[in-house]
PyMOL commands that place a pseudoatom at each C-alpha (Angstrom):
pseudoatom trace, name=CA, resn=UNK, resi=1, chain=A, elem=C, hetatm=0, pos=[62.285, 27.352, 177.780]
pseudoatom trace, name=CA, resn=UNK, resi=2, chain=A, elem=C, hetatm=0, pos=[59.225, 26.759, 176.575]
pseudoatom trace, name=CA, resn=UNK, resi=3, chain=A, elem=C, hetatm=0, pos=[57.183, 25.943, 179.535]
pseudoatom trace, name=CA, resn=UNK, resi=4, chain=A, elem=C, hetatm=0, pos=[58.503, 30.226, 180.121]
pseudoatom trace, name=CA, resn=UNK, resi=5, chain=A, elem=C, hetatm=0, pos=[55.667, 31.556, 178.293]
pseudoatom trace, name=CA, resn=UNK, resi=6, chain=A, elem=C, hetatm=0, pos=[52.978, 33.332, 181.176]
pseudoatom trace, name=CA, resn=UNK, resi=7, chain=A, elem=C, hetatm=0, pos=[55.410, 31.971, 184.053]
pseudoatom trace, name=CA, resn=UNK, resi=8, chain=A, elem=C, hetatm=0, pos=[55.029, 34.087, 187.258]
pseudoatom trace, name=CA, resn=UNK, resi=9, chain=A, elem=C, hetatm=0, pos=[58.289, 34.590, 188.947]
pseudoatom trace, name=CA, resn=UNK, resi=10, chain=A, elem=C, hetatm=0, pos=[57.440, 33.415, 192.440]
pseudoatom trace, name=CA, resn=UNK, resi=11, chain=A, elem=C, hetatm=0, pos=[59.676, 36.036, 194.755]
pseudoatom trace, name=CA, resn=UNK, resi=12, chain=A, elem=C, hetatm=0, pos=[57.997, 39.027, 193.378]
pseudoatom trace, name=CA, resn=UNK, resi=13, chain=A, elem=C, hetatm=0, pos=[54.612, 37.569, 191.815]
pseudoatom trace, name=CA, resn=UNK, resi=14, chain=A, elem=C, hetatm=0, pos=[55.360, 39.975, 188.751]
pseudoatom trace, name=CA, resn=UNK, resi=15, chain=A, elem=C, hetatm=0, pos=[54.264, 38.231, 185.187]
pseudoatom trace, name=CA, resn=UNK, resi=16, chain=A, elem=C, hetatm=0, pos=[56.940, 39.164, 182.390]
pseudoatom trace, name=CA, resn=UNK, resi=17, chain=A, elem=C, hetatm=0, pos=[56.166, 38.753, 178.868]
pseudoatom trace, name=CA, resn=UNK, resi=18, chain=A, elem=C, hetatm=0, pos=[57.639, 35.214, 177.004]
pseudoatom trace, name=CA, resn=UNK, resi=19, chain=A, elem=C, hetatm=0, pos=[56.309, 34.490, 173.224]
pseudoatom trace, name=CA, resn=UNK, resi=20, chain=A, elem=C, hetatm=0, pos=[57.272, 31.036, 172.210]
pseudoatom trace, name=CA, resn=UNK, resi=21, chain=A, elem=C, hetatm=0, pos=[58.755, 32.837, 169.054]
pseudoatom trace, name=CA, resn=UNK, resi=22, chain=A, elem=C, hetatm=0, pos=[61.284, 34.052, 171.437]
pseudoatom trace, name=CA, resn=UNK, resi=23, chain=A, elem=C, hetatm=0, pos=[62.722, 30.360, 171.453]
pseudoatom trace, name=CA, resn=UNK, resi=24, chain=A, elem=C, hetatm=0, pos=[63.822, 30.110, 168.515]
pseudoatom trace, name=CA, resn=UNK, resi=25, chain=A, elem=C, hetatm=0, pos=[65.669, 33.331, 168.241]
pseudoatom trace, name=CA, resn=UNK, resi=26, chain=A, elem=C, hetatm=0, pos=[67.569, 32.742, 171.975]
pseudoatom trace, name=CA, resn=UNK, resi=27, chain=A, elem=C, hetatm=0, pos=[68.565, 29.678, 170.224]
pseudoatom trace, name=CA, resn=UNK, resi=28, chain=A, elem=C, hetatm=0, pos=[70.091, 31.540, 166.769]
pseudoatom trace, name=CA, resn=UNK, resi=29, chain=A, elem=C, hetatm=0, pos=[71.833, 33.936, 169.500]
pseudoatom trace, name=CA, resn=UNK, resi=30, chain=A, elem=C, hetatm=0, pos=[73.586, 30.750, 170.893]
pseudoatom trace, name=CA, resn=UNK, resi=31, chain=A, elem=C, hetatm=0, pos=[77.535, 31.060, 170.195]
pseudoatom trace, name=CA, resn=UNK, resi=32, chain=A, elem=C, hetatm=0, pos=[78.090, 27.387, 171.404]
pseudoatom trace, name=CA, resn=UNK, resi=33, chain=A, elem=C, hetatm=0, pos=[80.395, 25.724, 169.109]
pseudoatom trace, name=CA, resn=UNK, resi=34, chain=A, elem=C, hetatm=0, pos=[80.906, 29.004, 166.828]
pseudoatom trace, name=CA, resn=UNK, resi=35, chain=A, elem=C, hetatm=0, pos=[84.036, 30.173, 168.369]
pseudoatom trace, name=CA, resn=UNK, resi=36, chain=A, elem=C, hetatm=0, pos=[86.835, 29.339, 170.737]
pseudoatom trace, name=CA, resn=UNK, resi=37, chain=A, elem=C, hetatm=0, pos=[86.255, 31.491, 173.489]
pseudoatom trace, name=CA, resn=UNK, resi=38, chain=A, elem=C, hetatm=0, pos=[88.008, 33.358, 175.784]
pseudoatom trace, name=CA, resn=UNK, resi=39, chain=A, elem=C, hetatm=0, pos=[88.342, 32.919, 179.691]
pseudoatom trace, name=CA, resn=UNK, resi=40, chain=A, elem=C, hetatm=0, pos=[84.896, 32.997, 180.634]
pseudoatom trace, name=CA, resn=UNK, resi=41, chain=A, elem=C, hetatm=0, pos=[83.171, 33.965, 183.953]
pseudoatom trace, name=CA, resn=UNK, resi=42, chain=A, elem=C, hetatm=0, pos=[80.028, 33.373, 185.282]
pseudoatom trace, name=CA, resn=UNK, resi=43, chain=A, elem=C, hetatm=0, pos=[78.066, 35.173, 188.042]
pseudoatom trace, name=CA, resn=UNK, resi=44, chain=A, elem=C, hetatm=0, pos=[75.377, 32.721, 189.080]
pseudoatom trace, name=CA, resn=UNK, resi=45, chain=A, elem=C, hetatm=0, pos=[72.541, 33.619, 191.196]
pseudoatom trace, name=CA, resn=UNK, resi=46, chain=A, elem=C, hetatm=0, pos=[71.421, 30.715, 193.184]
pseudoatom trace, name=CA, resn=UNK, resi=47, chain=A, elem=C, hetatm=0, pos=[67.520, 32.304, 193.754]
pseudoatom trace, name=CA, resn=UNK, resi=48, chain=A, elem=C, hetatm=0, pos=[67.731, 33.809, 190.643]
pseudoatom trace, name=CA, resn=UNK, resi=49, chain=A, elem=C, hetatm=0, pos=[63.751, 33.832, 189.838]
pseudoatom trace, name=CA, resn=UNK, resi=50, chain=A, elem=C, hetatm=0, pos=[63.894, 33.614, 185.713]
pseudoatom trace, name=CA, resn=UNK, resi=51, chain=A, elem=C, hetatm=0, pos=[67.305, 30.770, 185.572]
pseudoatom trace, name=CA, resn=UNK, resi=52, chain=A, elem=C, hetatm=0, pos=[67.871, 27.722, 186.480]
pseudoatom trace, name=CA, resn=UNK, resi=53, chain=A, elem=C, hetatm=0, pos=[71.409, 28.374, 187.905]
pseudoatom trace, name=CA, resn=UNK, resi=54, chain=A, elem=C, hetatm=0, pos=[72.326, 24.678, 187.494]
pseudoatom trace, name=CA, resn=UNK, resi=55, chain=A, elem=C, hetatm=0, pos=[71.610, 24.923, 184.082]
pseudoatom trace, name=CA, resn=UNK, resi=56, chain=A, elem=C, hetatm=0, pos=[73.782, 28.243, 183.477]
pseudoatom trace, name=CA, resn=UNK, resi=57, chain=A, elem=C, hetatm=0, pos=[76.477, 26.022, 185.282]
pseudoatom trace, name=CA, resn=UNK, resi=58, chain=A, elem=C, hetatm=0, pos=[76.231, 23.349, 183.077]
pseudoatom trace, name=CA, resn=UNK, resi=59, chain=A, elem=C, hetatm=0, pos=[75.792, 25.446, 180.259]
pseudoatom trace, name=CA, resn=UNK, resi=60, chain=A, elem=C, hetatm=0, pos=[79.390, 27.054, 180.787]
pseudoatom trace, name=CA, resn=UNK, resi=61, chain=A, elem=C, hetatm=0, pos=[81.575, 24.085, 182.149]
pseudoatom trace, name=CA, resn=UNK, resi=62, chain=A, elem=C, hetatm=0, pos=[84.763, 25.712, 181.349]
pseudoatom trace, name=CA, resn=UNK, resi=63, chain=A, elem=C, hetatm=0, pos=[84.159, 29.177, 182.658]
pseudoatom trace, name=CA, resn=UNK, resi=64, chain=A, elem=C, hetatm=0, pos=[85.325, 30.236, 186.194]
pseudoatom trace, name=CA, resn=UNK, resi=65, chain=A, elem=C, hetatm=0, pos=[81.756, 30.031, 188.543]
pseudoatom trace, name=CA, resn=UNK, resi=66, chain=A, elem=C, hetatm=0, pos=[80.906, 32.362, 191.106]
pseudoatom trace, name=CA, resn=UNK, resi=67, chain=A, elem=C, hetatm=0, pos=[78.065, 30.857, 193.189]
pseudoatom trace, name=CA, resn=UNK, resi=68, chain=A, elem=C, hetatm=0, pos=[76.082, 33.641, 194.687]
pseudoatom trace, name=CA, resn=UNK, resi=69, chain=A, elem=C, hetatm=0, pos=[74.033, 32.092, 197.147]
pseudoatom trace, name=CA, resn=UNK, resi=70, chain=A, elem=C, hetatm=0, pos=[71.511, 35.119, 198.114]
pseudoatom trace, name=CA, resn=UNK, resi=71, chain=A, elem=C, hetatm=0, pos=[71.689, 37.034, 194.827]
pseudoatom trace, name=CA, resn=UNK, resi=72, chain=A, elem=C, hetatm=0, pos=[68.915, 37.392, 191.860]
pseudoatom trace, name=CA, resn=UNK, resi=73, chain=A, elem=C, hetatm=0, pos=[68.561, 37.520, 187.894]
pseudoatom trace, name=CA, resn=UNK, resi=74, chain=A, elem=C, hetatm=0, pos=[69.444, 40.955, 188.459]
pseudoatom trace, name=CA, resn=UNK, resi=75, chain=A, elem=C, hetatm=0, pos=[72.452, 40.309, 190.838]
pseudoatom trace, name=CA, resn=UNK, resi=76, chain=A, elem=C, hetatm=0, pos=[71.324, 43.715, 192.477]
pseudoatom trace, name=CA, resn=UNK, resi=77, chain=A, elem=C, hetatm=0, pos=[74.286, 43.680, 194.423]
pseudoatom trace, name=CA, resn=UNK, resi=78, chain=A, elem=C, hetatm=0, pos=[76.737, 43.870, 191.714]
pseudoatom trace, name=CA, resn=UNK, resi=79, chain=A, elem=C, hetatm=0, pos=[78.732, 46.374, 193.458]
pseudoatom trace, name=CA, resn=UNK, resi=80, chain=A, elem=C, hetatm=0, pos=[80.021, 43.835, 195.959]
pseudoatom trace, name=CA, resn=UNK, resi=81, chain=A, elem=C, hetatm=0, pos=[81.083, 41.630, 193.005]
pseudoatom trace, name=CA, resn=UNK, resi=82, chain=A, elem=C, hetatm=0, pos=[83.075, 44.237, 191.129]
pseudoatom trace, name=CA, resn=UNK, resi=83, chain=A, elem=C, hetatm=0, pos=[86.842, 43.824, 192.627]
pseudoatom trace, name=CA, resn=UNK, resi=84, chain=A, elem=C, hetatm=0, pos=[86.165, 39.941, 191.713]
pseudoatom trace, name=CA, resn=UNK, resi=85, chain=A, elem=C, hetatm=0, pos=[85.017, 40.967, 187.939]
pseudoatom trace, name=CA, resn=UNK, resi=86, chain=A, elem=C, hetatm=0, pos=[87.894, 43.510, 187.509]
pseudoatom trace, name=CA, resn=UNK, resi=87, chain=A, elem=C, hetatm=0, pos=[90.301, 41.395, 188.597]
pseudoatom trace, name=CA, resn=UNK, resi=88, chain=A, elem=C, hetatm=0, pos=[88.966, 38.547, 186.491]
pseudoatom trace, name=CA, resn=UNK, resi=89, chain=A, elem=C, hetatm=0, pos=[89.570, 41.127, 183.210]
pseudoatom trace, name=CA, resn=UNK, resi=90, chain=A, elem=C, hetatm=0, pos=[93.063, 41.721, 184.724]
pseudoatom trace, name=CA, resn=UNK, resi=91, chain=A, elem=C, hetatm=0, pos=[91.854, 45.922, 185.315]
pseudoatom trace, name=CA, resn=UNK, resi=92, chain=A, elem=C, hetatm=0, pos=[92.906, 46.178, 188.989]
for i in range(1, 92): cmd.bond("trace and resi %d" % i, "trace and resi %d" % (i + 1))
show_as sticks, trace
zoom trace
């Protein structure tokens, strides 16, 4: 994370704004190890422009991974992803 700080996210060639003091306090927000969890899913954009999606893979070994090949950080197109959420949460 901290090579972030003043990266340009190449798809759009917008700047977004990264202190290094950031670092530390994405790293107090960590839960790892604080709790048992839950059933956990992950959404992972594979061209998502701020993540590293392998490392948001590794990062959650146990949680069930949807690989979205084509999406972003924003995963714009939620909307095709919300049957697969709600029936993750048991709603449908």
């Amino acid at each position: 994370m901290a090579g972030m700080a003043g990266r340009t996210a190449p798809a759009r060639l917008e700047r977004f704004y990264f202190q290094e003091s950031y670092i530390a306090e994405l790293q107090a927000m960590a839960s790892e190890g604080t709790h048992t969890p839950g059933p956990e899913l992950a959404l992972i954009s594979q061209r998502d422009e701020v993540l590293d999606w392998r490392e948001i893979q590794a990062r959650y070994p146990k949680a069930r991974h949807i690989l979205l090949p084509n999406g972003d950080h924003a995963i714009s197109d939620f909307a095709l992803h919300v049957d697969g959420v709600l029936g993750f949460l048991g709603l449908v």
